[in-house]
C-alpha positions in Angstrom: -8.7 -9.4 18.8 -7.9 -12.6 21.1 -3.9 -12.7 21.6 -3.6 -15.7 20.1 -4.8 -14.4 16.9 -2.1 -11.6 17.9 0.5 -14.1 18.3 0.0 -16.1 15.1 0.2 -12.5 13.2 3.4 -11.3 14.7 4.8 -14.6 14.8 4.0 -14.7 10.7 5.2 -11.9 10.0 8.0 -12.3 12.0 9.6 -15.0 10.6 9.7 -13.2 6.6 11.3 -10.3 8.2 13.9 -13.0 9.3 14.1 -14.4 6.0 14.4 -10.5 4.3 17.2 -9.3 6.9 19.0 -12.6 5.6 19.3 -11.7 2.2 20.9 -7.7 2.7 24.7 -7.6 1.9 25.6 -5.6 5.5 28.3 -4.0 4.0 26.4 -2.0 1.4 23.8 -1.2 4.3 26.5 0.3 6.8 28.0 2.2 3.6 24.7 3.3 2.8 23.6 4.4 6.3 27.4 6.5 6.6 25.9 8.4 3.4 22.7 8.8 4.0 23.4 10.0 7.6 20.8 12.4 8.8 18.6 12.1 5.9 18.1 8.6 6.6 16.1 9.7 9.8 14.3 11.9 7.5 12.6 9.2 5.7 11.3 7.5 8.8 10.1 10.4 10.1 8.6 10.7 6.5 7.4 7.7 6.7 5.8 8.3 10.4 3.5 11.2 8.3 2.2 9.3 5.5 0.4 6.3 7.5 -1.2 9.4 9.2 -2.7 10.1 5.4 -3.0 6.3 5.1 -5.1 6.3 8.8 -7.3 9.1 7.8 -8.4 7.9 4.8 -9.1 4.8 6.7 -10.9 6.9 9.7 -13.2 8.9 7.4 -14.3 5.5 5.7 -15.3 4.5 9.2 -16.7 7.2 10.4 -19.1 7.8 7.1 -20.3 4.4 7.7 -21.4 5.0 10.9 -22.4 8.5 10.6 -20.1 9.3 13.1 -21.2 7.2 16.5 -18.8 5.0 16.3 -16.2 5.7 19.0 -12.5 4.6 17.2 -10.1 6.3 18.6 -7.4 7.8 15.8 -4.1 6.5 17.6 -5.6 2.8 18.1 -6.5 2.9 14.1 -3.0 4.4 13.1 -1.4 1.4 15.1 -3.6 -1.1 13.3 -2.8 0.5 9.7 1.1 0.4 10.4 1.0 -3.2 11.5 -1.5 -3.4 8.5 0.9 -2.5 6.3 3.7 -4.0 8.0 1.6 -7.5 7.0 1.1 -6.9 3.7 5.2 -6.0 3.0 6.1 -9.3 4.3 3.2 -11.5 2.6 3.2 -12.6 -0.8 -0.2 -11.0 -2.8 -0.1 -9.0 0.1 -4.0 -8.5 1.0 -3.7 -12.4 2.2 -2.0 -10.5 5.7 -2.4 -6.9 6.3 -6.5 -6.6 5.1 -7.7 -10.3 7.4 -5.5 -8.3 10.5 -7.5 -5.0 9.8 -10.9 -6.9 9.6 -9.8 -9.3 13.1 -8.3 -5.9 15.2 -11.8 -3.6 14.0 -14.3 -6.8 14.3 -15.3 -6.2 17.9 -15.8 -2.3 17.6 -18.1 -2.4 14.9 -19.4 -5.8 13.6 -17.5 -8.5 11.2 -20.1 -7.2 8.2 -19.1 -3.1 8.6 -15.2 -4.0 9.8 -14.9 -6.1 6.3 -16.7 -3.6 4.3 -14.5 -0.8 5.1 -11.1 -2.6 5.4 -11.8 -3.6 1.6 -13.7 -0.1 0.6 -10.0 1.2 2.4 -8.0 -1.7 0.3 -9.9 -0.6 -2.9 -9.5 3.5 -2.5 -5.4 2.8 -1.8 -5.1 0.7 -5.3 -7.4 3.1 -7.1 -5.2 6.1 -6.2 -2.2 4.6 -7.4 -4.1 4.2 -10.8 -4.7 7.7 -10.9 -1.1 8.5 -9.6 0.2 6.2 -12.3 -2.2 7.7 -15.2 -1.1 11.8 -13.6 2.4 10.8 -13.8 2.3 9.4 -17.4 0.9 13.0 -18.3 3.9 14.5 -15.7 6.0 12.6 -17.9 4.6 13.8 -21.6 5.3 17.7 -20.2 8.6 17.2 -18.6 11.0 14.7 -20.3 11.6 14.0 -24.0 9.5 11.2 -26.1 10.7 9.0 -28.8 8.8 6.1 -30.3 10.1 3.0 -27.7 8.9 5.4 -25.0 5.8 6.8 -26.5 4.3 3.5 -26.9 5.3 2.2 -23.5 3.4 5.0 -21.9 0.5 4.1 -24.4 0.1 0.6 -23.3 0.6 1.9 -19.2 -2.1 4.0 -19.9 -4.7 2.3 -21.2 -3.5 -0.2 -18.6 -4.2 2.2 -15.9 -8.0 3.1 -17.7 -8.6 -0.2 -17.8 -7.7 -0.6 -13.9 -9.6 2.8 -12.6 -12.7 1.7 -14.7 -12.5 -1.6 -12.8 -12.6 -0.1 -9.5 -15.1 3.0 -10.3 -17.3 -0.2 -11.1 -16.6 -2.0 -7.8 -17.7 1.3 -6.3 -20.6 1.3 -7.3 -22.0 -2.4 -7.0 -19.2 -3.9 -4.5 -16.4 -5.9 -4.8 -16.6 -8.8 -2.2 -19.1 -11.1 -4.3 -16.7 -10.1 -7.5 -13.6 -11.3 -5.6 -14.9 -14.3 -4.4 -16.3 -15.1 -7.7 -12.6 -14.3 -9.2 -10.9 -16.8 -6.6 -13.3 -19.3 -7.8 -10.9 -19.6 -11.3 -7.5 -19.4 -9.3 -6.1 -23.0 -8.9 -5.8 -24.1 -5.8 -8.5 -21.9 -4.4 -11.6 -22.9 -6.8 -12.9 -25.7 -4.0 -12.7 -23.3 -0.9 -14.0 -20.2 -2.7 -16.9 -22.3 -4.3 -18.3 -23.3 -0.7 -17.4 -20.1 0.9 -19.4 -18.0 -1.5 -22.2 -20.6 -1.2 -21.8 -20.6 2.9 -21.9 -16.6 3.2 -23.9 -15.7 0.0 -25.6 -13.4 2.1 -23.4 -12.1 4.0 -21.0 -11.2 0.9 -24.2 -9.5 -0.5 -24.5 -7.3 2.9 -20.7 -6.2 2.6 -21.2 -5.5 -1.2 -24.3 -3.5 -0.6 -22.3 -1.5 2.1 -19.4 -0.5 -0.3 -21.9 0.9 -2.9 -23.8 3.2 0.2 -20.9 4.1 1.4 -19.9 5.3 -2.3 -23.3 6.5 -3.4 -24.9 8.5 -0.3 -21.6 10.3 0.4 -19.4 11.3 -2.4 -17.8 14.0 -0.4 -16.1 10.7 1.6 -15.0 9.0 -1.5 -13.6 12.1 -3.2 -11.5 13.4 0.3 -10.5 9.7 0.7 -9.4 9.3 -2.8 -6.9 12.4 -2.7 -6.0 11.7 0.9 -4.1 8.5 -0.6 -3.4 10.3 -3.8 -1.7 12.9 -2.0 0.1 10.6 -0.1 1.4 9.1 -3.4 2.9 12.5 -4.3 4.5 13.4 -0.8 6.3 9.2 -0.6 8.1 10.8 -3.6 9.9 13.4 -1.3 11.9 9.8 0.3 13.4 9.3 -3.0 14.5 13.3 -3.1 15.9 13.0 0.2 18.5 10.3 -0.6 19.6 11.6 -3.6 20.2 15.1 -1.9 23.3 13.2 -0.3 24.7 11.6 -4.0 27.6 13.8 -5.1 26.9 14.8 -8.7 23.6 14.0 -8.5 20.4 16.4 -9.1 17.0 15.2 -9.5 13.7 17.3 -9.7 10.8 16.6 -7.6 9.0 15.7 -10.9 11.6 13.2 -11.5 11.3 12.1 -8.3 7.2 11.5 -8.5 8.2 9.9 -12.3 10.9 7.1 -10.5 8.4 6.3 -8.0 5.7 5.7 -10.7 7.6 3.6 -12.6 8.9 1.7 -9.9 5.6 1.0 -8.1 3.7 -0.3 -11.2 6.9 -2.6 -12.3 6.8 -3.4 -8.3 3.0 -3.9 -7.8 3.0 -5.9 -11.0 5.2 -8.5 -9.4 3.0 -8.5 -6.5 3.1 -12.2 -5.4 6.8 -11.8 -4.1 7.4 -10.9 -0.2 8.2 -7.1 0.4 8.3 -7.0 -3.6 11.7 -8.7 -3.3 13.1 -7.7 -6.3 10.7 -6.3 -8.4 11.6 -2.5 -6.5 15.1 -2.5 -6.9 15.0 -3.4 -10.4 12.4 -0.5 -10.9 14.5 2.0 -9.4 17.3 1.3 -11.6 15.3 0.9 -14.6 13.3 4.4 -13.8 16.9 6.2 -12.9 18.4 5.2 -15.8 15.1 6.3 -18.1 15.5 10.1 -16.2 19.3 9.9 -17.4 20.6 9.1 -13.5 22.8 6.8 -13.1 22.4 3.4 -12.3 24.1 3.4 -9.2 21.9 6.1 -7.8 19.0 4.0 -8.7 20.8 1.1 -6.8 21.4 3.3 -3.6 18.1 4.6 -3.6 16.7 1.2 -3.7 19.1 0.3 -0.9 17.9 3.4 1.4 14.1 2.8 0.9 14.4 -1.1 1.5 16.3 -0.6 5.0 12.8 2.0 5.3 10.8 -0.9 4.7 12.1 -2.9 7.0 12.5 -1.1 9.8 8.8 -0.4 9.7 7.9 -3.6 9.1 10.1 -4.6 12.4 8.0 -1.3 14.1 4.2 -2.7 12.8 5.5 -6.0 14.4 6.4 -4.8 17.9 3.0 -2.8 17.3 1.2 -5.9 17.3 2.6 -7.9 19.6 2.3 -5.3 22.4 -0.9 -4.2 22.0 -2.8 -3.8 25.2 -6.9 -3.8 26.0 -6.2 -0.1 26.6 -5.1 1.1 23.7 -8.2 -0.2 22.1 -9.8 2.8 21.9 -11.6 2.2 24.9 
């Protein structure tokens, strides 16, 4: 990727970190840090394991698609998945950062068509797992904590919005996504002019990336399955963050089941407020809504949410620096 591009990414990115460390009350952080003490390092290291789930799901994408002559090297790509991620925490609708980075930084290895085609067949695997995380915790739920009727039909309506969502993407699978994304932006005001010439520009090449999706589904379904519960098993182990902050609240006891049913709840209420920067918001008032449903109490909910935004951001700040100081050599070369 040409530093400039670099430059304009870090620089982005950046400056909504600025605007994030702005709005933390630095009291509750240092009180929260004194609590959390050691733990706190726990979750970063944590955090250091799961983009190696994130990255290998990512690798064995790449590798199927090339049937395995493509020389990526494994540190390079976990680099360019942190600062991936780090993108999409600080961007509104958050594939307008991460995914274009992803595409720019794998571009040169392997072509614009393949480096598109498995940055979205990546983008599409990581949403479609938290379907399935969302539809196994709603059964989770059913065998582990008490219905009534308010409940009951809140879990109906999550899961038939979670069918819905996993048919969707079992669909894309199969015939691609690109053309249907495009074709999507062409109703979203404000983009309806520049998605309506791009699709007429790169018709073809839009058909080329969708054709690679659905080959790279199709001829390999051992890739797709291992991918799939690569980034479904990452969903599960995240869930051991919110255990190890509640570990240091007196009083407090949560199973790990409760702990995979808080991080549920709060990533669909989160994700479904998706057009606000690092999900300002949105996760916070999940964690105290989800704490509060598992009979915790609310200011656990609220220290939890403290703990695991002061995670965010400090990876955020790492898959920054990432950028910024990449070298030619660490290009897998």
């Amino acid at each position: 990727m040409k530093k400039k591009y670099q430059n304009l990414f870090f620089l982005f990115g950046a400056a909504v970190l600025a605007v994030m460390l702005t709005q933390l009350d630095y009291r509750e952080v240092f009180a929260g840090l004194r609590s959390t003490g050691y733990w706190f390092f726990a979750v970063l290291a944590l955090w250091a394991l799961l983009y190696v789930f994130n990255t290998a799901t990512w690798y064995i994408i790449i590798r199927s698609g090339s049937r395995g002559k493509d020389n990526i090297n494994f540190f390079w790509l976990y680099k360019i998945t942190v600062s991936g991620f780090a993108l999409n925490y600080a961007t509104p609708c958050g594939l307008m950062g991460g995914e274009p980075y992803r595409i720019m930084a794998l571009k040169p290895k392997i072509g614009t068509e393949r480096a598109t085609s498995s940055v979205i067949l990546y983008a599409m695997t990581h949403i479609f797992s938290h379907f399935i995380f969302w539809l196994l915790s709603i059964i989770i739920y059913l065998f582990t904590q008490p219905l009534n009727v308010f409940v009951g039909t809140l879990l109906a309506a999550a899961g038939a919005f979670c069918t819905l969502g996993v048919w969707f993407f079992l669909k894309g699978y199969r015939k691609g996504m690109a053309v249907r994304l495009m074709r999507f932006a062409r109703h979203v005001p404000g983009l309806k002019r520049w998605a309506r010439g791009f699709v007429e520009k790169h018709k073809e090449q839009l058909d080329s990336i969708d054709r690679q999706i659905a080959a790279l589904h199709g001829q390999n379904p051992k890739t797709f399955v291992s991918a799939v519960l690569l980034e479904l098993a990452c969903r599960f182990c995240s869930a051991f963050e919110i255990m190890f902050v509640l570990f240091v609240l007196p009083g407090t006891s949560a199973t790990f089941a409760q702990c995979v049913l808080i991080l549920a709840f709060t990533s669909l209420f989160a994700n479904l407020l998706f057009f606000l920067p690092l999900q300002l918001g949105g996760r916070e008032g999940g964690f105290v809504m989800s704490a509060a449903g598992l009979s915790l109490t609310a200011s656990a909910g609220i220290f939890v949410a403290l703990i695991v935004r002061l995670r965010e951001l400090i990876w955020t700040a790492i898959g920054l620096l990432l950028i910024k100081f990449e070298r030619k050599a660490d290009n897998g070369q």
